[in-house]
Each structure stands twice: as C-alpha cells, then as structure tokens.
N, C-alpha and C positions, 0 to 999 in steps of 0.2 A: 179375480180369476183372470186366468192369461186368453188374450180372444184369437190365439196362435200359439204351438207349440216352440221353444225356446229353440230347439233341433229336436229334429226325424234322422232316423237311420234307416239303413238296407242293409238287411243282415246285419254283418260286423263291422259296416261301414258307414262313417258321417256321412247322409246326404245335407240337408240345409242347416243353418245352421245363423241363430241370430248373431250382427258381426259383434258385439258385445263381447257375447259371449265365446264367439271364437278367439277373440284377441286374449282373452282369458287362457281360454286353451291352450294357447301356442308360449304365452308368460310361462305358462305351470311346465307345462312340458320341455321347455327350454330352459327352465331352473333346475329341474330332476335330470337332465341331458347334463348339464354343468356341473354338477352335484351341488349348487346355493341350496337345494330346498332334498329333505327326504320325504322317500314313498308315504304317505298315509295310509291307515288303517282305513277299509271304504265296503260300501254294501252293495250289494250285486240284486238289482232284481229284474225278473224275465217275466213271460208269461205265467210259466208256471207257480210261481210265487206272489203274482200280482194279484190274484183275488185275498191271499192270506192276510193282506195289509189292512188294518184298519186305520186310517186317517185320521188326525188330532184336530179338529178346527177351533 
C-alpha cells in the first residue's frame, strides 16, 4: 500500500504530483502531441462512481 498518494488534484487540475510519475506524464503526452503514440481507450472515475468500485486484491 502507497503511504502517499502518487498525485492530488484541485478540481481539473494536477496539484502534486510524484516526479516519476510526472516525467511519465509529459513522455505520454508529448508522444500524442507528435502523433509517435495514439489516444487509448481509458476509464474515467469520479466521486460519483467511486463507491460502485469493487477492488480485486
């Protein structure tokens, strides 16, 4: 288990954000900018959605 969230946001925006995983970020999205990499198919979930989740362990 993570003993710190990977990133938090505010509203529709990255607050912190592990650098890791930022650099990741800026890869991905600078490949889809270039067109090297297409959009993927991706899951969207919010609050309203989050209790429906049941988790696999």
């Amino acid at each position: 288990m993570l003993d710190k969230p990977l990133l938090t946001t505010i509203g529709s925006f990255l607050d912190k954000c592990d650098s890791q995983v930022r650099n990741d970020i800026i890869e991905r999205l600078t490949e889809l900018q270039t067109g090297k990499q297409e959009i993927k198919a991706y899951k969207f979930i919010d609050e309203a959605t989050l209790n429906d989740i049941t988790l696999i362990v």
